[in-house]
Structures are given as C-alpha cells and as structure tokens.
N, C-alpha and C positions, 0 to 999 in steps of 0.2 A: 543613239545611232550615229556612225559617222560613215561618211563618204569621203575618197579620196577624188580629188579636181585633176592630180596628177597624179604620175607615178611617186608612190612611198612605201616606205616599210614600215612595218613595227614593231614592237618587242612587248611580251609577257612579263610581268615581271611577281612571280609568287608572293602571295602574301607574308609569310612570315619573311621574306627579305625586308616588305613594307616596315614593319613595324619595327625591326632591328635599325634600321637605317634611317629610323625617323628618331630615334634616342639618339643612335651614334656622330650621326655628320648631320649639322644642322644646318648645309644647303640645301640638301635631300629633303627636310623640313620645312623650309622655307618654298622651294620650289613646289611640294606639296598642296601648301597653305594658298599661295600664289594662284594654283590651278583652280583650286577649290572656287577661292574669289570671284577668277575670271568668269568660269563658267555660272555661278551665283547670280554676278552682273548680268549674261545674257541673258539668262533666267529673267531676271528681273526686267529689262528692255522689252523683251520679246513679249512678258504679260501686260507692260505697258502699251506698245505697238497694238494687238490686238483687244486690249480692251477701249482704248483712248484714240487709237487714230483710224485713220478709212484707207481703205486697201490700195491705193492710189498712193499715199504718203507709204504706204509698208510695203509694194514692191520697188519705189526710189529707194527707202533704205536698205532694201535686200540685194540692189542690183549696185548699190555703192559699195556695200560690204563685199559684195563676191569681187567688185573690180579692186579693193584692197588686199582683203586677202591675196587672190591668185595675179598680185602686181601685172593688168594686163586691161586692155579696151575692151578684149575680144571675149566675149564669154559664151563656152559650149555646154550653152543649159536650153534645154527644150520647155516650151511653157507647160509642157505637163508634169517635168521635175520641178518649175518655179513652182507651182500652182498648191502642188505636194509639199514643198517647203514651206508656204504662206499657209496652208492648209486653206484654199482656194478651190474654184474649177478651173478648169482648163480654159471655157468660155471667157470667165473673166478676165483670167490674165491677157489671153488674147488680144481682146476688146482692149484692155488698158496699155499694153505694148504699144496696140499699134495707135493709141493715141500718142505716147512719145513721141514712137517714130514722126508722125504728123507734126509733133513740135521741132524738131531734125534733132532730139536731147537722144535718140540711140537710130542705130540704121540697124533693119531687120534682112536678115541672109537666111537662106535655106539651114549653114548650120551651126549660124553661130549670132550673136547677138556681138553688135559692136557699140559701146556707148561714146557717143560724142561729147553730152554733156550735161550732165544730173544737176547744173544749179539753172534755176529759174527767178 
C-alpha cells in the first residue's frame, strides 16, 4: 500500500519491459536490486519496532521518519492515520501525543502536528 504526503505522479511500467531491461542496462538492474533492499530493510525495522520495542519508542520513530521523509516540522497526519500506520488505536496514540506535547518534544494543532524536538 502507498500513500502520497504530497502531490506525485506515477508510472506503470509492464512487465515484459521489466525483464528486458533488467538484462540490457544494468542501472535499471541495479536500481531494481536497490529497491528491493530498501524496502527488505524496512521490512525488517518495522518487525523489529513491533515485536522488540513499546509503542511509545515506535510512534518517536514514525514521527522522525515522516519529519525526514516529507523534509518538514509540520506534519498533516491525524492520529487516526498514525494509529493505522502503527497498527494502533486511535486512543493510544492520543494518550501518547499528548504526553510529547506535555514534554514541548511536538506542539499539537487542530491540523497538523508540529515537532519541536524528538531527542530526549
């Protein structure tokens, strides 16, 4: 599943291109391989995060990674998409935001979440 944060496009790209272009040009291969990796890793993080850490530690590192990703303080996520994302309640994230906020590590707005400061 992906979600766009902002506006993007994409492109289809048919399979038998795939395979042609994975023999022919071997950046096409490489970027390929690349992807695989990346996504492998988060694979691997994300079973780490939920089997090893408490949800407290795994929404800091969800709310660090969105502020990397989308290069920004400001994040327009509702705690019921975080919540959906962590595979969470709504409840909990709540409860756990607004302890941040209580630490001043994010300031909570009607629509958007601003983080101040994720290290502790």
């Amino acid at each position: 599943m992906a979600r766009a944060m902002t506006d993007a496009e994409s492109i289809s790209i048919p399979l038998e291109f795939m395979a042609k272009w994975m023999t022919q040009y071997k950046t096409w291969y490489h970027f390929v391989l690349e992807s695989y990796r990346s996504r492998f890793e988060e694979l691997l993080t994300t079973v780490d995060h939920i089997a090893f850490r408490n949800m407290d530690e795994r929404l800091l590192f969800y709310l660090k990674g969105q502020k990397e990703t989308l290069r920004s303080n400001k994040l327009y996520l509702s705690n019921t998409e975080i919540a959906s994302d962590l595979n969470s309640s709504r409840e909990v994230i709540t409860r756990l935001m607004k302890k941040l906020a209580d630490r001043h590590l994010i300031r909570l707005d009607r629509n958007y979440i601003e983080i101040l400061s994720l290290e502790f």
